[in-house]
Structure formats: C-alpha cells, structure tokens
FIKOLZA-1660 file (N, C-alpha, C; in steps of 0.1 Angstrom, whole numbers, plus 5000, padded with zeros to 4 digits):
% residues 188
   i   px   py   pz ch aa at
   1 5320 3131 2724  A  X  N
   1 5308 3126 2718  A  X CA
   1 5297 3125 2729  A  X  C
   2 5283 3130 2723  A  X  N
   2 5274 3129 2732  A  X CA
   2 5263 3119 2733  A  X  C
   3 5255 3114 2736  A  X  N
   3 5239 3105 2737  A  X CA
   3 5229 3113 2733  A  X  C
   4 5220 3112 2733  A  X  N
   4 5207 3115 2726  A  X CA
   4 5203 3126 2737  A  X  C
   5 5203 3120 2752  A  X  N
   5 5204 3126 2762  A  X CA
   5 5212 3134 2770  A  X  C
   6 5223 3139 2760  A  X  N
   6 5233 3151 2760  A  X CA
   6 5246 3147 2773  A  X  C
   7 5244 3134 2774  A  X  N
   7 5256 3128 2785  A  X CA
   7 5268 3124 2777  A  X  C
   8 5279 3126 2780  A  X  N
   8 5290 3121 2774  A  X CA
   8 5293 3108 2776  A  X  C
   9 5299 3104 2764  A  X  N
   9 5299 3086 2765  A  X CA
   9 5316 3085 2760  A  X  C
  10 5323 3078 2767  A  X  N
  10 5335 3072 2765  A  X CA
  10 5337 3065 2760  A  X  C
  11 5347 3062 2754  A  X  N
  11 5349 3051 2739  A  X CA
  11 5351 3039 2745  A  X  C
  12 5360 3041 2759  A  X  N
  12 5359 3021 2759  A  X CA
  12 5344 3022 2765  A  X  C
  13 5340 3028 2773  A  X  N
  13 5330 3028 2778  A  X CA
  13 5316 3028 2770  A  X  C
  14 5316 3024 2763  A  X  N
  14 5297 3028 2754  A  X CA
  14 5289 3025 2758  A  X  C
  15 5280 3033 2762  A  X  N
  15 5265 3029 2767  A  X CA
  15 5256 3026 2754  A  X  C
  16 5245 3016 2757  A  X  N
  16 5235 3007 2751  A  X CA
  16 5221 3019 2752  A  X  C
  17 5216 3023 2747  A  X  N
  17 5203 3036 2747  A  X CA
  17 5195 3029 2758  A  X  C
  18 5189 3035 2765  A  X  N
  18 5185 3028 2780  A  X CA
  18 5189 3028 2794  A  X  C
  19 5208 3026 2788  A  X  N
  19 5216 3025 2803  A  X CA
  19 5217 3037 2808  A  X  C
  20 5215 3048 2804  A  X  N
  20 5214 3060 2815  A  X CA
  20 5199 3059 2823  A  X  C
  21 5192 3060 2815  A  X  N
  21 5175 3055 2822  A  X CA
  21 5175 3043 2831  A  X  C
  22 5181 3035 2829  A  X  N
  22 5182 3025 2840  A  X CA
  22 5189 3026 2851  A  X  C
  23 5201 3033 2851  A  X  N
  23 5211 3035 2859  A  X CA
  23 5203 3048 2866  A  X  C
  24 5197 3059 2868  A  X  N
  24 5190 3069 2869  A  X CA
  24 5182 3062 2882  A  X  C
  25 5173 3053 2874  A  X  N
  25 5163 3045 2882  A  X CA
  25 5164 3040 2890  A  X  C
  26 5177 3032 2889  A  X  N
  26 5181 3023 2902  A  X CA
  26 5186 3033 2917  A  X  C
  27 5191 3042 2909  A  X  N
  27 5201 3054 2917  A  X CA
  27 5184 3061 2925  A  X  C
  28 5177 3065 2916  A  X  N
  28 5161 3074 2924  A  X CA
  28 5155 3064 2935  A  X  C
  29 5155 3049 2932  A  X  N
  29 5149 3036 2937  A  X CA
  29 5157 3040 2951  A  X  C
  30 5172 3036 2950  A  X  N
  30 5174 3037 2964  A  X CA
  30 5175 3047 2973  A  X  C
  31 5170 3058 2965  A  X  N
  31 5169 3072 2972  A  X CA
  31 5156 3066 2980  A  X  C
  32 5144 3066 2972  A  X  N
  32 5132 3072 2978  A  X CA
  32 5133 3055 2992  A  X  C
  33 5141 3044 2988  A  X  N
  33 5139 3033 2999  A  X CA
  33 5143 3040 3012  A  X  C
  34 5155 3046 3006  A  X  N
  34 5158 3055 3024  A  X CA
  34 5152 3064 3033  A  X  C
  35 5144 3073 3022  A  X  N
  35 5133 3076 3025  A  X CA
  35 5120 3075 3034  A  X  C
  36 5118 3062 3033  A  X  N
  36 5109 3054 3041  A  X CA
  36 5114 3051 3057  A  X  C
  37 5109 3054 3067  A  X  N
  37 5119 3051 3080  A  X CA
  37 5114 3036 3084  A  X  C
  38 5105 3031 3086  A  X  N
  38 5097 3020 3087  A  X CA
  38 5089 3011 3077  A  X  C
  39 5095 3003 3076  A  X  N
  39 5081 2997 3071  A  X CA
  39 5078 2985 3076  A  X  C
  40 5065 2978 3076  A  X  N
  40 5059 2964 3087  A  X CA
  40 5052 2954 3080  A  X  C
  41 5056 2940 3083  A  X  N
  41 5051 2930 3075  A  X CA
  41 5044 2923 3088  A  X  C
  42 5034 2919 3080  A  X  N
  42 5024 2908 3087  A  X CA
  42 5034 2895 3078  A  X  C
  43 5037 2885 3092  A  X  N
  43 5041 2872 3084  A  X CA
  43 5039 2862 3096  A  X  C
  44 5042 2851 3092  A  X  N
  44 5040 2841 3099  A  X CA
  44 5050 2835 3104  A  X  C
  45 5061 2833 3113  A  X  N
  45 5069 2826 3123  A  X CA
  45 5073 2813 3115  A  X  C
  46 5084 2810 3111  A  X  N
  46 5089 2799 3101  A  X CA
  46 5100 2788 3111  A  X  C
  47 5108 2796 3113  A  X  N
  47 5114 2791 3129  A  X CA
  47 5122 2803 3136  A  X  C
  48 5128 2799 3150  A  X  N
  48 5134 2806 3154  A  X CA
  48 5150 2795 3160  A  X  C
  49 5159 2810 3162  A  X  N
  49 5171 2803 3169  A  X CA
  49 5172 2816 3184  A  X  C
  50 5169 2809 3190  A  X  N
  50 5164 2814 3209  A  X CA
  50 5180 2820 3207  A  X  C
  51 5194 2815 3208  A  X  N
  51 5206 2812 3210  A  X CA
  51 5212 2824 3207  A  X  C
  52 5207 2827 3192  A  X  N
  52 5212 2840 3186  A  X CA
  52 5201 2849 3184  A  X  C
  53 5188 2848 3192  A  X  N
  53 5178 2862 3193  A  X CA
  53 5174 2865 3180  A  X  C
  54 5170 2856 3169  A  X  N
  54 5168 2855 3155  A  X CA
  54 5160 2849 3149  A  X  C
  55 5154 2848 3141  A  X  N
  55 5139 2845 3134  A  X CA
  55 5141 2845 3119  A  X  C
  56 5133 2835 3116  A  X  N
  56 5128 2835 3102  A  X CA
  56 5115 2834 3102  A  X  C
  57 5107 2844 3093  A  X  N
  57 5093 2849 3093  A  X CA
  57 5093 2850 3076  A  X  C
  58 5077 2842 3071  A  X  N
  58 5075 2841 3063  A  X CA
  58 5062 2852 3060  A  X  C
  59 5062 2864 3051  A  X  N
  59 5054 2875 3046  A  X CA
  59 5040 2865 3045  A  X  C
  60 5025 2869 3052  A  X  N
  60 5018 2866 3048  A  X CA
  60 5014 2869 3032  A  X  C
  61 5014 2880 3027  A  X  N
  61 5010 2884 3017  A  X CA
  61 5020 2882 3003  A  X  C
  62 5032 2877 3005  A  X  N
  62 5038 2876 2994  A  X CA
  62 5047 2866 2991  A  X  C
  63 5046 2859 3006  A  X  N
  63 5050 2845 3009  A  X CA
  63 5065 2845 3005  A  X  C
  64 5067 2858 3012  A  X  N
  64 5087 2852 3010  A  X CA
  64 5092 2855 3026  A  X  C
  65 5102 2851 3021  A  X  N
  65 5110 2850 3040  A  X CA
  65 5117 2862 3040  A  X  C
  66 5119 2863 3054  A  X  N
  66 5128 2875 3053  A  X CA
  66 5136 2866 3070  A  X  C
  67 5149 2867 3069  A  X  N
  67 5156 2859 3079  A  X CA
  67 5161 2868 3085  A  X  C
  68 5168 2864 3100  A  X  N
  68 5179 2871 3107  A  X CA
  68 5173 2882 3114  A  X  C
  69 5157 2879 3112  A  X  N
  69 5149 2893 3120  A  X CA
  69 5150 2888 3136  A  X  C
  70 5157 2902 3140  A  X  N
  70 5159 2905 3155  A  X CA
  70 5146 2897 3164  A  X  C
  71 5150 2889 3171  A  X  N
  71 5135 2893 3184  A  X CA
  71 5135 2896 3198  A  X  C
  72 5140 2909 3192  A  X  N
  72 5142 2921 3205  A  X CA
  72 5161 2933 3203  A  X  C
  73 5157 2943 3206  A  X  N
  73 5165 2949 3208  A  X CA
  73 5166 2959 3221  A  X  C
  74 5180 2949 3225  A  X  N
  74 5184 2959 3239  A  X CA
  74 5181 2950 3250  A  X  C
  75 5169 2958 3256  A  X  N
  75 5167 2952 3271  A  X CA
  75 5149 2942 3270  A  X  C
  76 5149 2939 3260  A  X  N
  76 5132 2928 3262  A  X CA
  76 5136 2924 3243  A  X  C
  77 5132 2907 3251  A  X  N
  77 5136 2894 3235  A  X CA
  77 5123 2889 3236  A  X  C
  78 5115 2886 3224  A  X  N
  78 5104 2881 3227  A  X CA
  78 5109 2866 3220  A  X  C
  79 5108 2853 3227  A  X  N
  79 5103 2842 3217  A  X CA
  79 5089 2841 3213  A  X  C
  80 5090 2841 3197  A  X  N
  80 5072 2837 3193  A  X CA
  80 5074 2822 3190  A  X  C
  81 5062 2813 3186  A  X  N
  81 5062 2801 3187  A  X CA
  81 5061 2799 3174  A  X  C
  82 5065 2788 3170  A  X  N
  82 5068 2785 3155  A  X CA
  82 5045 2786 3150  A  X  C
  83 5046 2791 3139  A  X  N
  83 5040 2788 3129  A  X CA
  83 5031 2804 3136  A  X  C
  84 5035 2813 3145  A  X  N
  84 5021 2822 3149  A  X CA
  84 5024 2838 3139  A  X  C
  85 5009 2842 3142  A  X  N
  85 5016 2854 3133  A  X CA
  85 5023 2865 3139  A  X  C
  86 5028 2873 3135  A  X  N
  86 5037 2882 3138  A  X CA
  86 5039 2898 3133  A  X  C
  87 5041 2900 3134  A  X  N
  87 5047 2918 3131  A  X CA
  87 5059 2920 3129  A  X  C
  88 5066 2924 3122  A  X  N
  88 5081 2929 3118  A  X CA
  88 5075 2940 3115  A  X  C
  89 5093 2947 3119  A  X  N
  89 5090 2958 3113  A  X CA
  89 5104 2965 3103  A  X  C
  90 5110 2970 3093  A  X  N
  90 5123 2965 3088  A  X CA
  90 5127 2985 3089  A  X  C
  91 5138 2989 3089  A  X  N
  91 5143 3004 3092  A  X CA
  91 5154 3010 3077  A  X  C
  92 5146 3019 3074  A  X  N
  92 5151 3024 3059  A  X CA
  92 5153 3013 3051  A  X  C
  93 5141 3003 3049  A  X  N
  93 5145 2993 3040  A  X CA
  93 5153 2983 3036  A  X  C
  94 5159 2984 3049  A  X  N
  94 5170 2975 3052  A  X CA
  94 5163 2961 3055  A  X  C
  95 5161 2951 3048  A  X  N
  95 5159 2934 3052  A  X CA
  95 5168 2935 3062  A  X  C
  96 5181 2936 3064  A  X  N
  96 5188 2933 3077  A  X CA
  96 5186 2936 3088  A  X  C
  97 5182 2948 3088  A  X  N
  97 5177 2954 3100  A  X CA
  97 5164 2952 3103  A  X  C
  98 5158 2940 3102  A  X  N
  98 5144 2934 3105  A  X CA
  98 5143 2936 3117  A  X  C
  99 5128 2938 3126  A  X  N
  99 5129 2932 3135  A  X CA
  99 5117 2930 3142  A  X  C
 100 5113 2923 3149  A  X  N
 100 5098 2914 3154  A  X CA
 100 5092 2927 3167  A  X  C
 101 5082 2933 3159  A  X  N
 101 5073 2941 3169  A  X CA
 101 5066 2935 3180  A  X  C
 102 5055 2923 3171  A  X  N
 102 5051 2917 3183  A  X CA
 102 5043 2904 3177  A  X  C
 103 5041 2894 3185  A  X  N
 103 5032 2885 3177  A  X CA
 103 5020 2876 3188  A  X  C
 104 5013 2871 3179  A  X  N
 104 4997 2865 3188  A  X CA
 104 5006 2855 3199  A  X  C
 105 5012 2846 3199  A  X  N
 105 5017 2839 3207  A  X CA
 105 5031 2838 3214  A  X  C
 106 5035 2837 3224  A  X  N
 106 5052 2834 3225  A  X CA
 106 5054 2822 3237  A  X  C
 107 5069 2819 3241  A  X  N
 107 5074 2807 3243  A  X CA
 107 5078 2812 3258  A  X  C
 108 5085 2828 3253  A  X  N
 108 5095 2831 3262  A  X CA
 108 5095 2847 3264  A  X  C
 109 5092 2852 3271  A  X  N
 109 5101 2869 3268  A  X CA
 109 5108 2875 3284  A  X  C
 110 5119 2884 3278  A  X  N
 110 5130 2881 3291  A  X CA
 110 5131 2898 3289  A  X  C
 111 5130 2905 3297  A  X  N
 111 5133 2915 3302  A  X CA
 111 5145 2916 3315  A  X  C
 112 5159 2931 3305  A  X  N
 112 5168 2927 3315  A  X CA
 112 5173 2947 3318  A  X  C
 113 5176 2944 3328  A  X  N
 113 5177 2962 3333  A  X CA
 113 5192 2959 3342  A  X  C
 114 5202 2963 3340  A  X  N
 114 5215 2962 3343  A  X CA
 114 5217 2948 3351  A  X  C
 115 5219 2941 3362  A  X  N
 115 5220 2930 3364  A  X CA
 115 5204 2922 3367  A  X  C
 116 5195 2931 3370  A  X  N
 116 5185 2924 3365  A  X CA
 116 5177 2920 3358  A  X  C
 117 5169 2907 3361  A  X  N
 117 5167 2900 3346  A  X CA
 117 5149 2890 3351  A  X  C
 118 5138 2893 3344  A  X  N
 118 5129 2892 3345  A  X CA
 118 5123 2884 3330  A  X  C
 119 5120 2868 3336  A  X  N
 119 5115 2860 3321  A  X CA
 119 5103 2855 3328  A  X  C
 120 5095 2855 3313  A  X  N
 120 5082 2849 3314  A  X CA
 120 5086 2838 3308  A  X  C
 121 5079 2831 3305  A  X  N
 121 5076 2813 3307  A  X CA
 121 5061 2808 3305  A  X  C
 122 5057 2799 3298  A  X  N
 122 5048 2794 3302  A  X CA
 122 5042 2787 3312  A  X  C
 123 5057 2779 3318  A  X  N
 123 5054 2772 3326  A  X CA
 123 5057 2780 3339  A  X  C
 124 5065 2793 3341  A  X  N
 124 5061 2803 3352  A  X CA
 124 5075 2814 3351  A  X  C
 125 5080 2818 3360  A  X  N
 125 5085 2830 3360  A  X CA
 125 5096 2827 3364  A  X  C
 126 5109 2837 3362  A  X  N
 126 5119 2838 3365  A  X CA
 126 5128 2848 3368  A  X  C
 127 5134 2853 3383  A  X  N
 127 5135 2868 3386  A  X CA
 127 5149 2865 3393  A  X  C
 128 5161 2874 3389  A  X  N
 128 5172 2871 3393  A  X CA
 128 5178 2885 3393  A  X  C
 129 5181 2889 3403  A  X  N
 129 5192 2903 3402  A  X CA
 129 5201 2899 3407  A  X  C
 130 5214 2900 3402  A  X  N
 130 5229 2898 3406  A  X CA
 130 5232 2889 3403  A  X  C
 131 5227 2882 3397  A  X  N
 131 5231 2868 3395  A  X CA
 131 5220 2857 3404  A  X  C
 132 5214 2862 3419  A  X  N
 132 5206 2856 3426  A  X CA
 132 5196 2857 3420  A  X  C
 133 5187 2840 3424  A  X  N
 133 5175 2843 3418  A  X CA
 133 5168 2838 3434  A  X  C
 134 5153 2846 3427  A  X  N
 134 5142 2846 3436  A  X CA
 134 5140 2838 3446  A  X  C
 135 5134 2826 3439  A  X  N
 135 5133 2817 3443  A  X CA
 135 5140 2807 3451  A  X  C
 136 5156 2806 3449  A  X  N
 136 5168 2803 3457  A  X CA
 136 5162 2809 3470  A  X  C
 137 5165 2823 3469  A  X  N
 137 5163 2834 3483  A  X CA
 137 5149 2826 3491  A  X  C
 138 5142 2826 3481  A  X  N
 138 5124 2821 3488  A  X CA
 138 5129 2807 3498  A  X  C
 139 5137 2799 3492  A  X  N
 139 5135 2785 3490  A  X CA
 139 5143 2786 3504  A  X  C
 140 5155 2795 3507  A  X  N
 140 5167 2796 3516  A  X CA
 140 5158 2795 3529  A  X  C
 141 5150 2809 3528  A  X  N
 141 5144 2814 3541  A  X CA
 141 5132 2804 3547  A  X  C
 142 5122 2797 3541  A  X  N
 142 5118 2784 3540  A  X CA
 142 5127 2772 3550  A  X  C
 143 5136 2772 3544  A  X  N
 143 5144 2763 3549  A  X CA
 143 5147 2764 3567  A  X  C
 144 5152 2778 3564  A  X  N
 144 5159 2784 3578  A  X CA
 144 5143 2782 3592  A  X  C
 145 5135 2788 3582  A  X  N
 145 5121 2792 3592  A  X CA
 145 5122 2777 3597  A  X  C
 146 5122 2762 3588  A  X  N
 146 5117 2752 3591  A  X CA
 146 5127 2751 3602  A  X  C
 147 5142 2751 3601  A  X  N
 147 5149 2743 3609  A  X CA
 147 5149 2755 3623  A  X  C
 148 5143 2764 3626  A  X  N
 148 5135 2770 3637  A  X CA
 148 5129 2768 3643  A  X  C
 149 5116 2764 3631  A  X  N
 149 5107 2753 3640  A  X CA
 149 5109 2740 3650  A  X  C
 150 5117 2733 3641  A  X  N
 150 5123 2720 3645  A  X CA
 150 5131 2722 3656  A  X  C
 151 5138 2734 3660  A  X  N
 151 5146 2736 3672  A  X CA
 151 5135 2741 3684  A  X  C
 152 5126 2746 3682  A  X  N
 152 5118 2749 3690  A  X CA
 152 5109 2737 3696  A  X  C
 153 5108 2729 3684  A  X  N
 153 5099 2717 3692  A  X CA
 153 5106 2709 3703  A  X  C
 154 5122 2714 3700  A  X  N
 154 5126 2704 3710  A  X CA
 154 5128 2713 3728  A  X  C
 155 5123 2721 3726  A  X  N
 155 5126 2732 3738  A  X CA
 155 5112 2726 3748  A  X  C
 156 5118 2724 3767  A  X  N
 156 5116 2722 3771  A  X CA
 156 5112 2731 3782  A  X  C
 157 5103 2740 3784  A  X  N
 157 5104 2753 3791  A  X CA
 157 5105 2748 3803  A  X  C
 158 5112 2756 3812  A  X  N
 158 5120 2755 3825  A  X CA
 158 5106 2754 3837  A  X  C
 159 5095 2764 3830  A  X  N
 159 5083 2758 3843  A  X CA
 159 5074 2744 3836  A  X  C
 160 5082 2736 3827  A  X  N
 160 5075 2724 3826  A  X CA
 160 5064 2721 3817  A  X  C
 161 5065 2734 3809  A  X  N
 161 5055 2733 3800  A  X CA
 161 5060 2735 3785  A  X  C
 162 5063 2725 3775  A  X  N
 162 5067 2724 3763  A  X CA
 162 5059 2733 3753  A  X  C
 163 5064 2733 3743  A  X  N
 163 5057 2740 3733  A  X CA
 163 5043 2730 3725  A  X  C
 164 5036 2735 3717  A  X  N
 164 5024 2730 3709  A  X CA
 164 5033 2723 3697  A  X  C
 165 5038 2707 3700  A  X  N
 165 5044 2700 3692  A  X CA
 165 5033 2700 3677  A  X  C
 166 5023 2696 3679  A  X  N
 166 5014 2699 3666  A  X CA
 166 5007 2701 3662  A  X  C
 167 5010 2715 3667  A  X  N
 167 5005 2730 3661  A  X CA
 167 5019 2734 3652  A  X  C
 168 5029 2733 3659  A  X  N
 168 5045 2736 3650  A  X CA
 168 5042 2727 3639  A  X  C
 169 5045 2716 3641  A  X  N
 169 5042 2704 3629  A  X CA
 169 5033 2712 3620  A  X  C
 170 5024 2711 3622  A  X  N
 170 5013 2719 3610  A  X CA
 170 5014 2730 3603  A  X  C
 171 5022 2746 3610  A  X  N
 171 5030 2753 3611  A  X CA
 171 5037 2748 3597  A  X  C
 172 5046 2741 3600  A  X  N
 172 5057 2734 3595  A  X CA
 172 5054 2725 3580  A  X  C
 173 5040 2723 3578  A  X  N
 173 5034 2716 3569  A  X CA
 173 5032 2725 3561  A  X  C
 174 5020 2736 3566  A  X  N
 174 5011 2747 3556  A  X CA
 174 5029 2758 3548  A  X  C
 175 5039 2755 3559  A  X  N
 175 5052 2766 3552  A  X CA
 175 5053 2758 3540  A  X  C
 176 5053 2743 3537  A  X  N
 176 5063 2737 3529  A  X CA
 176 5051 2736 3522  A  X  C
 177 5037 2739 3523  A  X  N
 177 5027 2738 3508  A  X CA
 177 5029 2748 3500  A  X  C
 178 5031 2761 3510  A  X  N
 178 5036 2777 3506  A  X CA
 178 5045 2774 3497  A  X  C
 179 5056 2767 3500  A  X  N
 179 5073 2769 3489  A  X CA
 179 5066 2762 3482  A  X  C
 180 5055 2751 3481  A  X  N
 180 5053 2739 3469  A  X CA
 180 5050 2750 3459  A  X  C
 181 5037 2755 3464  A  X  N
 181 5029 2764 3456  A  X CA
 181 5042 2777 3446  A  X  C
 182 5052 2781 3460  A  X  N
 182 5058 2796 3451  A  X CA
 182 5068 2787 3445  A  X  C
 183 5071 2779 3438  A  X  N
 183 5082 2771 3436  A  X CA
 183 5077 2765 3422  A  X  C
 184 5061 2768 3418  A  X  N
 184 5049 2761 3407  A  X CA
 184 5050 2775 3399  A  X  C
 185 5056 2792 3404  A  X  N
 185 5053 2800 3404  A  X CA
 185 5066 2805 3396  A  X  C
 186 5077 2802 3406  A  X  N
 186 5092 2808 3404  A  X CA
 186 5098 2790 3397  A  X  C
 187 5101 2791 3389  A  X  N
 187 5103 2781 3379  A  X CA
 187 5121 2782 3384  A  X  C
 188 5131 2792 3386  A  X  N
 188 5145 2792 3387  A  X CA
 188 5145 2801 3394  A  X  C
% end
C-alpha cells in the first residue's frame, strides 16, 4: 500500500499525512546546518569556570545561553570578565563545539608553546619555561650580585686603601629598587 506521496506505508507502522514532510524537513534542516562551517554570536559573558577553560555566554540578540563554550583552544585561553561582551564562534552548528573568539575585556590570558608558558594579568606578568619562572631567576641573580657586594665591602686592599663603602651601599640600594620595580612587573 502506498501514500498520496507514492511512499510505502507499513501496517504496524502508519504514517499520519504530514509525517513524511516533516521527517523530510528535519532530515534537509540538518543537512543544510552542516553545511554552514562557522557561525558567530555577539553575547555577553554570564560566568566563567577558569578551572575547566569554559564559559557561559548569554546571545545579545536572542538572550539565550549557550554553555560549555571553550575559552581557548590548544596553546592561548583567554579569561573574559563576567558581564563583558564577547564573540563566539560555534563549528557546523554544533552548540558544543562553541568557542570564545574574543572579547572587549579579560582577567587573564595564558599562552603556552611546549614547556613554555606566558600569562597576562592585570596585575602583571608571568613567564616560566621548564617549569622555572622569570622572576625566581631575576630575584636569584639580585640576590647573588647583593651578597658580592657585601663581600667586597669588607675587602681591605693590601696597599691600604678600602673600597667606596657608600657608593657599594647605594650600588646596593638602586639593585634592590630595580628587583622592587621587576617584581611589580613579574607577578610569579
């Protein structure tokens, strides 16, 4: 037995006039969604979880959420800051496969290239390859220079004439405003 539409219909199975046109539709729908390689929402930043590199962003225009959008893939995470706007962008229509192009404000973004690892901050910077960071190294050699100094002030040259106790001292001042300053700079 056939349908109006010349499809055969099964006896336990009966179709309702419509269910082939509907089932058609749904079947064309997810064709042409795959179709599409990109598509990008303007939304607004609803919250984020730093922890798991994930976001909930609310569609400016149609005011729904779309969750679990990436922020970042691979080697650079951007944190945006709760409430700013944003850019996603979602891959063959996939909601799951969301993910944050770019946005007006952020918290944090960390760029990483095999053991090295480079984060911004607002409050300043952060640079570590191997596991060492920057700043450690800065802070080390600082240290070493001072306790140089300090060994030198105590040197008593043999024709009687000492070193410029403070000129070293000062020396020894202007190094430790240097680490203040790279240390306001290099956060870790």
């Amino acid at each position: 037995r056939r349908n109006s539409s010349g499809y055969k219909i099964r006896s336990k199975n009966k179709l309702k006039r419509g269910d082939n046109i509907t089932e058609l539709g749904a079947v064309l729908n997810e064709r042409t969604k795959k179709l599409i390689d990109v598509q990008t929402h303007w939304c607004n930043v609803k919250s984020v979880d730093w922890d798991k590199k994930t976001m909930v962003a609310t569609g400016l225009v149609d005011d729904l959420d779309f969750f679990d959008v990436n922020l970042g893939v691979g080697s650079i995470y951007k944190k945006p800051k709760i409430k700013t706007k944003c850019l996603i962008g979602i891959i063959n229509n996939n909601i799951a496969d969301a993910f944050l192009i770019e946005c007006d404000e952020i918290e944090e973004i960390v760029f990483t290239s095999g053991e090295s690892e480079f984060i911004i901050k607002e409050e300043g910077f952060i640079v570590k390859q191997g596991g060492e960071s920057l700043k450690e190294v800065f802070n080390d050699l600082f240290e070493q220079k001072n306790k140089l100094n300090e060994e030198v002030q105590k040197i008593v040259v043999s024709i009687g004439v000492s070193p410029n106790v403070p000129a070293l001292v000062q020396i020894a001042t202007e190094t430790d405003q240097i680490k203040d300053r790279l240390n306001t700079i290099l956060i870790e």
